[in-house]
N, C-alpha and C positions, 0 to 999 in steps of 0.2 A: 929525811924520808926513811919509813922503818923498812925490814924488810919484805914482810906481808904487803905492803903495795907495791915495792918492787916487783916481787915475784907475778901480781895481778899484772901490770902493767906488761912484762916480760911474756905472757902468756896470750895479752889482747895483743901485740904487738906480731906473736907466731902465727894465730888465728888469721888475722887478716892478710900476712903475707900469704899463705895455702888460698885462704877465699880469692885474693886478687882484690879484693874491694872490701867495704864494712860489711862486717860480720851481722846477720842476720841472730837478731833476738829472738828466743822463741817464748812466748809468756801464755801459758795454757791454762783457759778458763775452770774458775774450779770445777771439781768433782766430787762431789761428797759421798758416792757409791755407786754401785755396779748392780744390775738387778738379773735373776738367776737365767730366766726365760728372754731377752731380748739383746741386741745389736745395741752395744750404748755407742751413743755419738757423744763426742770429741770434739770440742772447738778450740782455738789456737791464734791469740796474735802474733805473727812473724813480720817483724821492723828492723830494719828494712827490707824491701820485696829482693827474695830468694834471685839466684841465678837463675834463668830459664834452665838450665841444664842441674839444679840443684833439686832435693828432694827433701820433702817434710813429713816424717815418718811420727807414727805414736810406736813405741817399744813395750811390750807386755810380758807378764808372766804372773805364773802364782807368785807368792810372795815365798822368798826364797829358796824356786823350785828350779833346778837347772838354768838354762841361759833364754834371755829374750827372743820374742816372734817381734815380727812388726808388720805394720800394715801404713799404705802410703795416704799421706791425705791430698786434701785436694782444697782450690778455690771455689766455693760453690758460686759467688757473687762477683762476675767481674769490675764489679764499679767499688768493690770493694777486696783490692786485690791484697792486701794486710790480711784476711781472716781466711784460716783454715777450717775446716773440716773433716773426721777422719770415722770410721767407724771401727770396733771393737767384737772381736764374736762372741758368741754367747759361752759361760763359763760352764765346767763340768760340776754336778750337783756336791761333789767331793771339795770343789774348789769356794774358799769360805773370803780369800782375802788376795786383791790382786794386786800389782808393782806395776807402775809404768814411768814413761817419762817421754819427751817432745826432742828432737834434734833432724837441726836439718846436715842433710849429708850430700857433698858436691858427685861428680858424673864420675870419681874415682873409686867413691866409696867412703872417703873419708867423712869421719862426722867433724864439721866444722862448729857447731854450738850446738848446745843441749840444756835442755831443764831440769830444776833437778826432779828426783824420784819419789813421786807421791806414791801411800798404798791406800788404798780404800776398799772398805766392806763390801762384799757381795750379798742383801738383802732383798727379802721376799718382797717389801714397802716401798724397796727403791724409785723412786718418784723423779727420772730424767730423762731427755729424749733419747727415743731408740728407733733404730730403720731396720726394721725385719723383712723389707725389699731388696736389701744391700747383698750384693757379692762379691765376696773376699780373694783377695789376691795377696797370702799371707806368704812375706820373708822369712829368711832364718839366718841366724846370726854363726852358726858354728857347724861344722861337715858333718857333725854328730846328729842332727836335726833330719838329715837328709834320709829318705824311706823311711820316716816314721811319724805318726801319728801327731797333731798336734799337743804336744803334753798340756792337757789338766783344761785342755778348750775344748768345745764342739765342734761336731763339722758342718755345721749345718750354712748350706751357702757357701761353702769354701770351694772354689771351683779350682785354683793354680796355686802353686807356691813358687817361689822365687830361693834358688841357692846362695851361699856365698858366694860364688862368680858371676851374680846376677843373670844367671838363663834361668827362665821360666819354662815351667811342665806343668802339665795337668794334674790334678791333685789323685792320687795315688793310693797313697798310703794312709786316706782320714777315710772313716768307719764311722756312722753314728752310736754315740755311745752306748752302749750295752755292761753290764754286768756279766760276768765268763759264767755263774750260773743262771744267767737269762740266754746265752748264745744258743742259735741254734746246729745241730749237728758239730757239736764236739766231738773232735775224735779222740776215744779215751783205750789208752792201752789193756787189755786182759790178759793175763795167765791163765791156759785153761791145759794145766799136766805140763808135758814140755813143750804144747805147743804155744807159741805168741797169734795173737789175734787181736782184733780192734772192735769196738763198737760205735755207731753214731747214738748221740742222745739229741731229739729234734723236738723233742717237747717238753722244756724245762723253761716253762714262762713265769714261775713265782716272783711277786718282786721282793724276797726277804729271800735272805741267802740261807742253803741248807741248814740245817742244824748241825753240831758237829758232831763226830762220832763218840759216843762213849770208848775207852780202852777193854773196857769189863764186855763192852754188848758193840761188836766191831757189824 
């Protein structure tokens, strides 16, 4: 026996002692793209049926942008308790190409099996089911995640987020996306002698960002 299936076998062997039981497969239907404006849905076989107490999550990000969000799926079909479903938020217009991947994770936290890491295009043509019904209840994976913005996703629908120690809060810190010269009431510092002072700027709706300043013509 070489050692590459030792090492496999040593591996389904640790698995299952943490599950308690056989190790749920997760085998997630393709995906061939992500489209710019809607909630793509996610479908998932998981063989064998999860622990009650166990969780089947989809893990997201740009494609090698900081660390994964997740978001939980769910059984939509009781008579068909093998198939998941999971919903995706919609991506930021900057974000071209996205990372995911499927693992179910026991009541500890721990991730017991995983798929691996597909990336797929985010296009205008994209042509797959989306729920733009759906309301999100987006994880994070690292304390750094925590008071801030979902990176490189929209907010649209996101109502909670869930921390690393699994307590949930109302979502906070997501903004719908804007551009900092679309915001309104910027507050931008002035020099005016030696005095400091501020201004708001409340009506900078362009959607093409300033022009830059010439050095010669400030």
């Amino acid at each position: 026996m070489n050692r590459l299936v030792v090492g496999c076998s040593l591996i389904a062997l640790a698995l299952g002692s943490v599950a308690g039981a056989q190790v749920s497969i997760v085998t997630p239907e393709p995906l061939e793209c992500m489209p710019p404006n809607g909630h793509t849905v996610v479908f998932s076989d998981v063989d064998p049926v999860p622990n009650e107490t166990d969780e089947v999550r989809i893990y997201f990000r740009r494609q090698g942008f900081g660390d994964f969000y997740y978001v939980i799926m769910e059984v939509p079909d009781d008579d068909v308790p093998t198939r998941y479903r999971g919903v995706v938020p919609v991506p930021e217009p900057d974000n071209e190409y996205a990372e995911y991947y499927l693992g179910v994770v026991n009541e500890a936290g721990t991730l017991l099996s995983r798929s691996e890491t597909s990336t797929v295009p985010i296009l205008d043509d994209c042509d797959v089911e989306t729920d733009d019904s759906y309301e999100f209840v987006v994880g994070e994976t690292s304390a750094a995640q925590e008071g801030r913005k979902i990176a490189w996703w929209q907010c649209e629908d996101v109502t909670a987020r869930i921390d690393v120690y699994g307590e949930q809060r109302d979502e906070g810190a997501c903004v719908p996306i804007i551009y900092w010269w679309q915001r309104p009431e910027i507050v931008v510092p002035v020099a005016l002698g030696t005095v400091g002072s501020i201004i708001l700027i409340d009506d900078i709706l362009e959607d093409d960002p300033p022009p830059p300043v010439s050095p010669s013509s400030p």
